[in-house]
C-alpha beads as a LAMMPS data file, in Angstrom:
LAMMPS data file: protein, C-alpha beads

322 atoms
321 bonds

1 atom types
1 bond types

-500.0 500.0 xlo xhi
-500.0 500.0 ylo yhi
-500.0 500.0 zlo zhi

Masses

1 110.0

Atoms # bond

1 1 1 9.230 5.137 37.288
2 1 1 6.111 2.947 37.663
3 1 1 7.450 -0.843 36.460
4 1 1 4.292 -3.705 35.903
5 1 1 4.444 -6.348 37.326
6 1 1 3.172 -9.620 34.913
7 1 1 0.538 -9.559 37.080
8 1 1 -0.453 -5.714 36.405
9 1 1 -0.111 -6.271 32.411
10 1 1 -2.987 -6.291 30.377
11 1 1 -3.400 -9.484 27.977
12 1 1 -3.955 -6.401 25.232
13 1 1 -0.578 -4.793 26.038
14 1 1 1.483 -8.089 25.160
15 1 1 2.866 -8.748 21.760
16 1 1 1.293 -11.944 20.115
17 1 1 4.004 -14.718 19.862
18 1 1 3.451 -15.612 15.964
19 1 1 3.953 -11.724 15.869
20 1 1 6.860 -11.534 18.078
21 1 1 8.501 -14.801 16.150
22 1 1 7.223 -13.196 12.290
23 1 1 8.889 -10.195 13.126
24 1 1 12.013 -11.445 14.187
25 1 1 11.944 -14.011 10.831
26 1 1 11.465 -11.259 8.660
27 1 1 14.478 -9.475 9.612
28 1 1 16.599 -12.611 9.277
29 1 1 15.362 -12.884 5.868
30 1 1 15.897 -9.333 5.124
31 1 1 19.385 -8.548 6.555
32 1 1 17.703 -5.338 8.144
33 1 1 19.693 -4.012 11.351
34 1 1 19.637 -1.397 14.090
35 1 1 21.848 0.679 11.414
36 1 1 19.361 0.586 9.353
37 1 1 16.755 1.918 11.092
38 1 1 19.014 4.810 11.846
39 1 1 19.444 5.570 8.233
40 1 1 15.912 5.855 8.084
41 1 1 14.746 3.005 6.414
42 1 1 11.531 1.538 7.444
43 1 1 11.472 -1.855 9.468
44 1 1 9.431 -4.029 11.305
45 1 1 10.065 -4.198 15.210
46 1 1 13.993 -5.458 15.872
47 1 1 13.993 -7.172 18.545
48 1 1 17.409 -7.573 19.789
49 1 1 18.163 -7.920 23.116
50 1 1 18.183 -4.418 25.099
51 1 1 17.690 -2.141 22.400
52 1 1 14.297 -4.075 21.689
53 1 1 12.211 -1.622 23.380
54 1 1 13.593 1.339 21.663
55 1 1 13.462 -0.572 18.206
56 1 1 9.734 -1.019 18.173
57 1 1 9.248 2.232 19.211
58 1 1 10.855 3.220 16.425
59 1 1 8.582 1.799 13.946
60 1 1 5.386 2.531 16.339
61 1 1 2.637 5.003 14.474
62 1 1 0.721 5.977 17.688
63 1 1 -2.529 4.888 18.585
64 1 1 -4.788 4.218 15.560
65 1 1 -8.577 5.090 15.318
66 1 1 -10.646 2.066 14.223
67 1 1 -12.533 2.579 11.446
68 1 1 -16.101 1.566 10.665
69 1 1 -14.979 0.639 6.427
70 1 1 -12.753 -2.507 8.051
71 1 1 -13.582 -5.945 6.758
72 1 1 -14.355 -8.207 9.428
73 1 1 -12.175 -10.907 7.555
74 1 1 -9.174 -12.838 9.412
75 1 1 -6.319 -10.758 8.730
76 1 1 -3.283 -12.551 6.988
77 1 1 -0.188 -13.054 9.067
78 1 1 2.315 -10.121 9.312
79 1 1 4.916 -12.261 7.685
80 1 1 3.617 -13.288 5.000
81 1 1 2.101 -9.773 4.239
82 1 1 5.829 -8.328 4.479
83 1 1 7.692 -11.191 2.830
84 1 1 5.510 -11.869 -0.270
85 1 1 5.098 -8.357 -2.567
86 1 1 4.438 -7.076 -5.881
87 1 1 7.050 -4.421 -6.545
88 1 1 8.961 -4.602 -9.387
89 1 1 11.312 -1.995 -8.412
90 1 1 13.133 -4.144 -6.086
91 1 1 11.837 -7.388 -8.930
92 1 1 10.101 -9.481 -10.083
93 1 1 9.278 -12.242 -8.098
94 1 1 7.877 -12.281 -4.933
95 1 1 10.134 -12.588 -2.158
96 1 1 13.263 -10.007 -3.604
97 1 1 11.612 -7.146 -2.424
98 1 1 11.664 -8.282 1.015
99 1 1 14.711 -9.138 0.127
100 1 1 16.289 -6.221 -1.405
101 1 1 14.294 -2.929 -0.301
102 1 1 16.830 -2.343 2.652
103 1 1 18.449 -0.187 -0.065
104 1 1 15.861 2.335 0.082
105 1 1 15.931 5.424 2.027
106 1 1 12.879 6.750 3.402
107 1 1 13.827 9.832 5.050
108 1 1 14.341 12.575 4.065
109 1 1 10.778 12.220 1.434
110 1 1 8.670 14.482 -0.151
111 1 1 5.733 14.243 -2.395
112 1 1 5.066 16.847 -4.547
113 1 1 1.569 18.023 -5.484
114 1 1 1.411 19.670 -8.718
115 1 1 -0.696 19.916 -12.481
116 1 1 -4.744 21.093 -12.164
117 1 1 -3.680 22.933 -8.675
118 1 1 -4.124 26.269 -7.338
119 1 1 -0.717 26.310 -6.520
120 1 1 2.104 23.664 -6.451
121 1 1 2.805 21.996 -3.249
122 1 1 5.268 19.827 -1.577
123 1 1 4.257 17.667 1.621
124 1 1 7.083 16.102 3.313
125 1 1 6.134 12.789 5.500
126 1 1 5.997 14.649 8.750
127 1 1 3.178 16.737 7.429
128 1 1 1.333 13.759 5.945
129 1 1 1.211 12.242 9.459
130 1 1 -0.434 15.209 11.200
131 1 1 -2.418 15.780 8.176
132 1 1 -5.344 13.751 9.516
133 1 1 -5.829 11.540 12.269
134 1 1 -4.625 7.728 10.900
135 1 1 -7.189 4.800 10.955
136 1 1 -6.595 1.495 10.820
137 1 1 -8.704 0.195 7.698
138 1 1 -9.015 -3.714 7.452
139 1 1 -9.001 -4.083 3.438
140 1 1 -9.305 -7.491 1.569
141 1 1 -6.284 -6.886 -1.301
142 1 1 -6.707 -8.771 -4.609
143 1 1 -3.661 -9.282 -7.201
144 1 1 -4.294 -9.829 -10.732
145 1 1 -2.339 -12.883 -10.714
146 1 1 -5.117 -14.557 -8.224
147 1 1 -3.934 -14.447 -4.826
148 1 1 -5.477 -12.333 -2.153
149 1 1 -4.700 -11.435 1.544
150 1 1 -6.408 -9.149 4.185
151 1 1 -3.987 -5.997 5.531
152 1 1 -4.178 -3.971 8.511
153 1 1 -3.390 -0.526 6.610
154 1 1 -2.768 2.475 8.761
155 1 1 -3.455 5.729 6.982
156 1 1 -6.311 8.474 5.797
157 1 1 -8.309 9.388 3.189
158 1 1 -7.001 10.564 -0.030
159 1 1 -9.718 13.370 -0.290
160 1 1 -8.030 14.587 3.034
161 1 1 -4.820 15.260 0.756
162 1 1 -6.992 16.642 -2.223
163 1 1 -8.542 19.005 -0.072
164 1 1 -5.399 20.655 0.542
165 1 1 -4.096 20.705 -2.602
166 1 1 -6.794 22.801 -3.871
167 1 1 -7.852 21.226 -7.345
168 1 1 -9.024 23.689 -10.030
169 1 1 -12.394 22.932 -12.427
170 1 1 -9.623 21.089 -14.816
171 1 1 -8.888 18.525 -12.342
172 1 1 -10.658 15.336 -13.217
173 1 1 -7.862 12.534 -12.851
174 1 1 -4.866 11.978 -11.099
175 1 1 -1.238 10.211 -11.555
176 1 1 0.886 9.154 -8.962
177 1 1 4.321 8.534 -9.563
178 1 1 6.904 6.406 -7.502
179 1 1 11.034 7.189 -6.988
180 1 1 13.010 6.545 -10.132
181 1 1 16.610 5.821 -8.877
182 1 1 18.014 2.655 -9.200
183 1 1 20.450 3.085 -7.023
184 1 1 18.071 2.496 -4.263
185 1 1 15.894 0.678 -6.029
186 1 1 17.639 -1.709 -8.260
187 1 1 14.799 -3.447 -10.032
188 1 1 14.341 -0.359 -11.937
189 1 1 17.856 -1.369 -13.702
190 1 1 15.717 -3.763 -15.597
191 1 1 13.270 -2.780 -18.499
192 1 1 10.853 -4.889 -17.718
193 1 1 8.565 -1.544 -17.320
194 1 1 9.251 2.436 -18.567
195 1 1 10.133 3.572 -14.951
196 1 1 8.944 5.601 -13.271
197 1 1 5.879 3.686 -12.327
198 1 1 2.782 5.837 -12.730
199 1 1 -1.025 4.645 -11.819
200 1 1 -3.692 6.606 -11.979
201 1 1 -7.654 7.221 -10.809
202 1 1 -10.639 9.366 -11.839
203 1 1 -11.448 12.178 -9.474
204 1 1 -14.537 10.418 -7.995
205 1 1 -12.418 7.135 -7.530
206 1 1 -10.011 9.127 -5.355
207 1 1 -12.176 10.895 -3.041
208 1 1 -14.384 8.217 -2.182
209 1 1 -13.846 7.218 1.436
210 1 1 -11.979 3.812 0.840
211 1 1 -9.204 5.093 -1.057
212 1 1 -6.453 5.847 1.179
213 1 1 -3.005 6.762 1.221
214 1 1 -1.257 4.624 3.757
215 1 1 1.936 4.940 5.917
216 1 1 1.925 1.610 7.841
217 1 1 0.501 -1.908 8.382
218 1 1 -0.380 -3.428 11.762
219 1 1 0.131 -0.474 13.697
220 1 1 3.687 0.387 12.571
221 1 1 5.737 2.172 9.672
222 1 1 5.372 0.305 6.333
223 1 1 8.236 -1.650 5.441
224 1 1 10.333 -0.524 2.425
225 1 1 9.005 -3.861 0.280
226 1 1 5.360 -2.934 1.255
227 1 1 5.917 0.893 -0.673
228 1 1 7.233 2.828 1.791
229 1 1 6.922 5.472 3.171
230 1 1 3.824 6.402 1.959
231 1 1 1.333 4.279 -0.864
232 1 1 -1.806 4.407 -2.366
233 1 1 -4.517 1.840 -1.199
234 1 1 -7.734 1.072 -3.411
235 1 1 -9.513 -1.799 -2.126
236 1 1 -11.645 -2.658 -5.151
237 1 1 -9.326 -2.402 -7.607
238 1 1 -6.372 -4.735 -8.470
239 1 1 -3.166 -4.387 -6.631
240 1 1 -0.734 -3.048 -9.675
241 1 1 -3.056 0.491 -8.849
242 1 1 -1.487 0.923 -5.565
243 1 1 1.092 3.109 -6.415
244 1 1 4.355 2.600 -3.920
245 1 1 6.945 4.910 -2.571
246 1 1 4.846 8.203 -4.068
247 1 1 7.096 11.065 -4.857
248 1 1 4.844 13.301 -6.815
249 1 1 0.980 13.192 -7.078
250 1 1 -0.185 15.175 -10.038
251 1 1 -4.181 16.348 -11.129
252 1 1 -4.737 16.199 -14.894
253 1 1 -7.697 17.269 -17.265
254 1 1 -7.196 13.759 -19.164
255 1 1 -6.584 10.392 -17.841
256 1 1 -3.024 9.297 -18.158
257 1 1 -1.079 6.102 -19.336
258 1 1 -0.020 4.127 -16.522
259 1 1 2.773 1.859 -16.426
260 1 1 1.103 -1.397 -17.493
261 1 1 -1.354 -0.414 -19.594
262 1 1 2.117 1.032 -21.678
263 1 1 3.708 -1.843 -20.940
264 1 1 0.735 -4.297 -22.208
265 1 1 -2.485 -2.479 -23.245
266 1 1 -4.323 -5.855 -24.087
267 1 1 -3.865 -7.193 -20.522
268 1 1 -3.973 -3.824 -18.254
269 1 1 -6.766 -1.206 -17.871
270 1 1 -7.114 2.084 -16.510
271 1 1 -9.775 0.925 -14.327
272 1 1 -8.875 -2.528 -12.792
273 1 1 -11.704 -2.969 -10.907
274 1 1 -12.038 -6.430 -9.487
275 1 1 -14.481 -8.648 -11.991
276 1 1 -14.628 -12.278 -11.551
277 1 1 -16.411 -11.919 -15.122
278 1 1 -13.721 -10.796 -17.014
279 1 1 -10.831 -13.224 -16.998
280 1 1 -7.015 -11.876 -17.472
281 1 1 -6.045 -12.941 -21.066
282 1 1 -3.462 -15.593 -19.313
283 1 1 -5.795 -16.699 -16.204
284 1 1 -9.065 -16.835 -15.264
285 1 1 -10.271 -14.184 -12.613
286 1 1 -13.593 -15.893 -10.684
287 1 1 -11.559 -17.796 -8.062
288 1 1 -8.688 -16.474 -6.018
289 1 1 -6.483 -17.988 -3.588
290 1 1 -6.162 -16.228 -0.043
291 1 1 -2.414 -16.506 1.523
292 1 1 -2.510 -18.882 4.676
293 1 1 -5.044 -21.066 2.660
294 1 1 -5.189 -23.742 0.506
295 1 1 -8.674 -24.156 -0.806
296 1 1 -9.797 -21.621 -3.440
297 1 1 -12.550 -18.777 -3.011
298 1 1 -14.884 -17.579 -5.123
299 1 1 -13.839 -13.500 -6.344
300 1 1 -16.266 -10.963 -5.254
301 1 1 -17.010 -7.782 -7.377
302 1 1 -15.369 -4.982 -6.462
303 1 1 -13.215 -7.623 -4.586
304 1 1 -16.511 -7.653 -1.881
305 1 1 -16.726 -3.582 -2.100
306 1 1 -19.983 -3.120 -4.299
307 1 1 -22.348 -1.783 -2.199
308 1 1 -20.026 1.101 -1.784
309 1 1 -18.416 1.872 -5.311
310 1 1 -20.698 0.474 -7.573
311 1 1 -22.724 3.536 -8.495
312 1 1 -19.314 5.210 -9.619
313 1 1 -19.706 2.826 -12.642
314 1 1 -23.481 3.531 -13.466
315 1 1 -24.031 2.248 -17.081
316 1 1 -20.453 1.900 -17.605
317 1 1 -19.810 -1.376 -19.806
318 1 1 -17.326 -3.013 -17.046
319 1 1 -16.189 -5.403 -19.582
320 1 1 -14.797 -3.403 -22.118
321 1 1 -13.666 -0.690 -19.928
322 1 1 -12.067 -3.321 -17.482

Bonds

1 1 1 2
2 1 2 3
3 1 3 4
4 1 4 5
5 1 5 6
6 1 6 7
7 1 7 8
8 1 8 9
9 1 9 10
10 1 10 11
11 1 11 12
12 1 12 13
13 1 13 14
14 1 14 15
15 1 15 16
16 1 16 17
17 1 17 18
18 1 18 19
19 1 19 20
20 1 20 21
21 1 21 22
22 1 22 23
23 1 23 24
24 1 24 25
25 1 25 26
26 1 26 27
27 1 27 28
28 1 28 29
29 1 29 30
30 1 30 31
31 1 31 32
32 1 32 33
33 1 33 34
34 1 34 35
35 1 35 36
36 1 36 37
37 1 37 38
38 1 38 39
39 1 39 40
40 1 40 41
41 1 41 42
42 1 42 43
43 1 43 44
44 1 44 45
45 1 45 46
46 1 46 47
47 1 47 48
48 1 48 49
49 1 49 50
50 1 50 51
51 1 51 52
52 1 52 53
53 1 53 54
54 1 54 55
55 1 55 56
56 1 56 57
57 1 57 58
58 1 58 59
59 1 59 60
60 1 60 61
61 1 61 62
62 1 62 63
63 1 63 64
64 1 64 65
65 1 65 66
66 1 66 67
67 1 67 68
68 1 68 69
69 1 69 70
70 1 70 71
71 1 71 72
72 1 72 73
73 1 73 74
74 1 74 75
75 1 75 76
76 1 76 77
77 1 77 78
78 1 78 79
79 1 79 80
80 1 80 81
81 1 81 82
82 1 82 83
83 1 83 84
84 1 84 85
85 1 85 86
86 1 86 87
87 1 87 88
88 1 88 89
89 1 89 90
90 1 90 91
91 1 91 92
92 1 92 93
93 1 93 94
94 1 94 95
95 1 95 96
96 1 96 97
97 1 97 98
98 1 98 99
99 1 99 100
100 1 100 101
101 1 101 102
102 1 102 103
103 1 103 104
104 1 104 105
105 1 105 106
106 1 106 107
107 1 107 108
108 1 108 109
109 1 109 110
110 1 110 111
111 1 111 112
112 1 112 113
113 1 113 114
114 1 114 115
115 1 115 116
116 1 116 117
117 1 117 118
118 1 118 119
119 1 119 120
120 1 120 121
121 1 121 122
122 1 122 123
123 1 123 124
124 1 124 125
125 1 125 126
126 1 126 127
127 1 127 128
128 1 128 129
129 1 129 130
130 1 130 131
131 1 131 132
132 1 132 133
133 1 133 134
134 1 134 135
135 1 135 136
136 1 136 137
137 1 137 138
138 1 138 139
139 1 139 140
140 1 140 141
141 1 141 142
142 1 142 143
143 1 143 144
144 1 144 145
145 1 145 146
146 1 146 147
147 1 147 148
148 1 148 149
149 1 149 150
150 1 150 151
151 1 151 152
152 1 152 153
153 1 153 154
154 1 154 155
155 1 155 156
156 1 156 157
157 1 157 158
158 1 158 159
159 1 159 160
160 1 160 161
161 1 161 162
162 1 162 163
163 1 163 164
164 1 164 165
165 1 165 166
166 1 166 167
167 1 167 168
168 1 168 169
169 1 169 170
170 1 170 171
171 1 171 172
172 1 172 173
173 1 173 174
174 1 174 175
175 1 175 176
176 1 176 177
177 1 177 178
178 1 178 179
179 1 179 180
180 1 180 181
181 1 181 182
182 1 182 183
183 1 183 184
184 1 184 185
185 1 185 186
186 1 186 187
187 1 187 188
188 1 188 189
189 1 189 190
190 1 190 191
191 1 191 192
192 1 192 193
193 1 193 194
194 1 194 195
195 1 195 196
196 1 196 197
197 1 197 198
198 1 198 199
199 1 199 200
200 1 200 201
201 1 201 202
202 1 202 203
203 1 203 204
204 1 204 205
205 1 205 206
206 1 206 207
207 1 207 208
208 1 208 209
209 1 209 210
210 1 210 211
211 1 211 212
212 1 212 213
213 1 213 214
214 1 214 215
215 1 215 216
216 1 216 217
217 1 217 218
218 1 218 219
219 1 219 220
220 1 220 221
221 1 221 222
222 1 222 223
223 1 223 224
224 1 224 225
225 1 225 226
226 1 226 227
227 1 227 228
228 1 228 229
229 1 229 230
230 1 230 231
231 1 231 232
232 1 232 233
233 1 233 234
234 1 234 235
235 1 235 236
236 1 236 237
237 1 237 238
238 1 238 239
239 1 239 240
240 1 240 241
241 1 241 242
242 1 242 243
243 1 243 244
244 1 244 245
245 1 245 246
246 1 246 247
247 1 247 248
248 1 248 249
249 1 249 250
250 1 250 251
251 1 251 252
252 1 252 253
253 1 253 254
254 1 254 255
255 1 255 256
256 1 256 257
257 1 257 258
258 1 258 259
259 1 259 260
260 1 260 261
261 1 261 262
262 1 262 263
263 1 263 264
264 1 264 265
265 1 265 266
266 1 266 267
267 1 267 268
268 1 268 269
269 1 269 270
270 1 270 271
271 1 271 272
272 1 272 273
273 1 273 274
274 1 274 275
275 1 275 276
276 1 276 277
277 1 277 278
278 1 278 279
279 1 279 280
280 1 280 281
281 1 281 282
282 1 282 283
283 1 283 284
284 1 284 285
285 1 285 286
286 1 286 287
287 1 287 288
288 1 288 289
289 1 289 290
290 1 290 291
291 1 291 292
292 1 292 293
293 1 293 294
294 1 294 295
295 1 295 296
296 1 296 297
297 1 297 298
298 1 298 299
299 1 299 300
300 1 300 301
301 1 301 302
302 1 302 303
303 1 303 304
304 1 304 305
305 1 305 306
306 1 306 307
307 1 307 308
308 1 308 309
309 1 309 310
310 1 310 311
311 1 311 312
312 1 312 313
313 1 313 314
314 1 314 315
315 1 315 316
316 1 316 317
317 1 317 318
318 1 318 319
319 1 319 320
320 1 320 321
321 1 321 322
C-alpha cells in the first residue's frame, strides 16, 4: 500500500476547512449518523474519527466532468446550501427539512416513466447513474420568495432520460411527481398543498441542455433536504419547478396542473420563468438577495440565462403567461 506523505499530497486532494467544519455542522444539526447512512439515506461526509474515510466515500459520486453551461459565479457555502431549503414535505420553513429529512429512505428508488411512451419504463437509481456520464453544472438558483444562491449540481441532461423513454408524436409536456408517504416525509401530514407534489415543463423546456436531473451537489450524493435521490434542476425558472425526490416522470398531450398553481392560481404559473418585471402579488421580483450576502442584487431575466432560453418564448406575452 502506497501511504503520502504531507509532503506528496496535492493542495487539490485536501478537503477545504470551511468544508470540512460545514460538513461536520450540518450533521450536528441534523442528527444524521453512521446508521443512517447504512439505511440508505443520503448524507453529507461523516466525519467521525476512523470510520471518516469510509463515510465520505460513501457519499462520493466519482469524478465529475466539468461542464462548459457553469456560471462562473462564487458558489454559496455547502452549509448553507444544505441547511436552508424549500421543501414542504419535510415543512414549511426553512431549516426543518434539514432538520427532519433523515426520515427518508433513499434506497431502494425507482422512477417510473410512463403516459405519451412507447412503452412504460421503470429506472431504478443505479441505472440513472450509468445512464450518462454526470457533470458538474454551476447554476445560479432563484426562489420566488427573493433569495438566491449558486449550487454545484452533479447530474445530466434530462433529454438523456427522454431519449430513452421513447416519447410518441403525443408527447408535448411532462409531470414529475415526488413520494407521497408521510411516514417518511411528514410535512405531507399537513394540507398546506394536495400532495403529491407535481411540476411540470413543455417538451422544448425539458430537452434543452440546462435542464438537468441531478443526483448530488459538490461532488457527493444529494442530501435528503436537497430532494434526494434524484431532482429536477431548471436554472431559469423559479425554484418551486424543481421537482424533489421524483418517483414517476410522466409525458402528456396537455400541460398539467402543478401543485401551486392548484394551490394558488393567482400567484403560481406554469411557466415561472425568472422576470424581474413581473412582481409576485405579495413581493416585488427585480432585486434578490444572494445567501452569504447582505447587499441586494439586481434579478436577471431568465435568472442571467437569456441568451440561451429566450427564443423558447418567441412572441410569447411573458407577463401574462408568467
Amino acid at each position: 500500500m502506497l501511504i503520502k506523505k504531507p509532503a506528496d499530497i496535492k493542495s487539490s486532494e485536501i478537503t477545504d476547512k470551511q468544508l470540512y467544519l460545514s460538513r461536520r455542522d450540518f450533521l450536528g444539526a441534523s442528527g444524521l449518523s453512521l446508521g443512517a447512512l447504512a439505511a440508505g439515506i443520503a448524507a453529507p461526509g461523516l466525519l467521525l474519527g476512523s470510520n471518516e474515510a469510509e463515510a465520505v466515500a460513501a457519499t462520493r459520486l466519482g469524478t465529475l466532468r466539468k461542464s462548459k453551461l457553469s456560471t462562473g459565479d462564487t458558489l454559496t457555502p455547502y452549509k448553507d446550501v444544505t441547511t436552508y431549503n424549500n421543501f414542504y414535505e419535510f415543512g414549511t420553513d426553512k431549516y426543518s427539512p434539514a432538520q427532519l429529512a433523515g426520515t427518508l429512505n433513499t434506497r431502494p428508488w425507482t422512477i417510473t416513466v410512463e403516459g405519451e411512451v412507447k412503452k412504460t419504463r421503470t429506472f431504478d437509481i443505479e441505472t440513472l447513474l450509468k445512464l450518462a456520464p454526470l457533470e458538474e453544472r454551476i447554476y445560479r438558483m432563484r426562489c420566488v420568495e427573493g433569495w438566491s444562491m449558486v449550487i454545484p449540481w452533479a447530474g445530466f441532461s434530462l433529454s438523456e432520460l427522454i431519449k430513452q423513454a421513447e416519447p410518441n408524436g403525443n408527447a408535448k409536456y411532462l409531470e414529475f411527481v415526488t413520494l407521497q408517504d408521510p411516514r417518511q416525509m411528514p410535512g405531507q401530514r399537513s394540507s398546506v398543498l394536495d400532495w403529491p407534489y407535481v411540476e411540470g415543463l413543455r417538451m422544448d423546456e425539458a430537452m434543452h441542455p440546462l435542464t438537468i436531473l441531478s443526483l448530488g451537489l459538490y461532488g457527493e450524493v444529494l442530501p435528503n433536504q436537497n430532494g434526494a435521490p434524484v431532482r429536477l434542476v431548471t436554472p431559469w425558472k423559479y425554484g418551486f419547478k424543481n421537482a424533489k425526490s421524483i418517483v414517476k416522470i410522466r409525458f402528456t398531450s396537455a400541460p398539467g396542473v402543478s401543485s401551486w398553481m392548484k394551490a394558488n392560481p393567482r400567484e403560481y404559473g406554469f411557466y415561472a420563468n425568472v422576470n424581474p418585471t413581473v412582481d409576485h402579488p405579495r413581493w416585488s421580483q427585480a432585486k434578490e438577495r444572494r445567501i452569504g450576502e447582505f447587499l441586494k442584487r439586481d434579478t436577471l431575466m431568465f435568472n442571467g440565462y437569456a441568451d440561451q432560453v429566450a427564443h423558447l418564448y418567441a412572441g410569447m406575452d411573458l407577463r401574462k403567461l408568467y
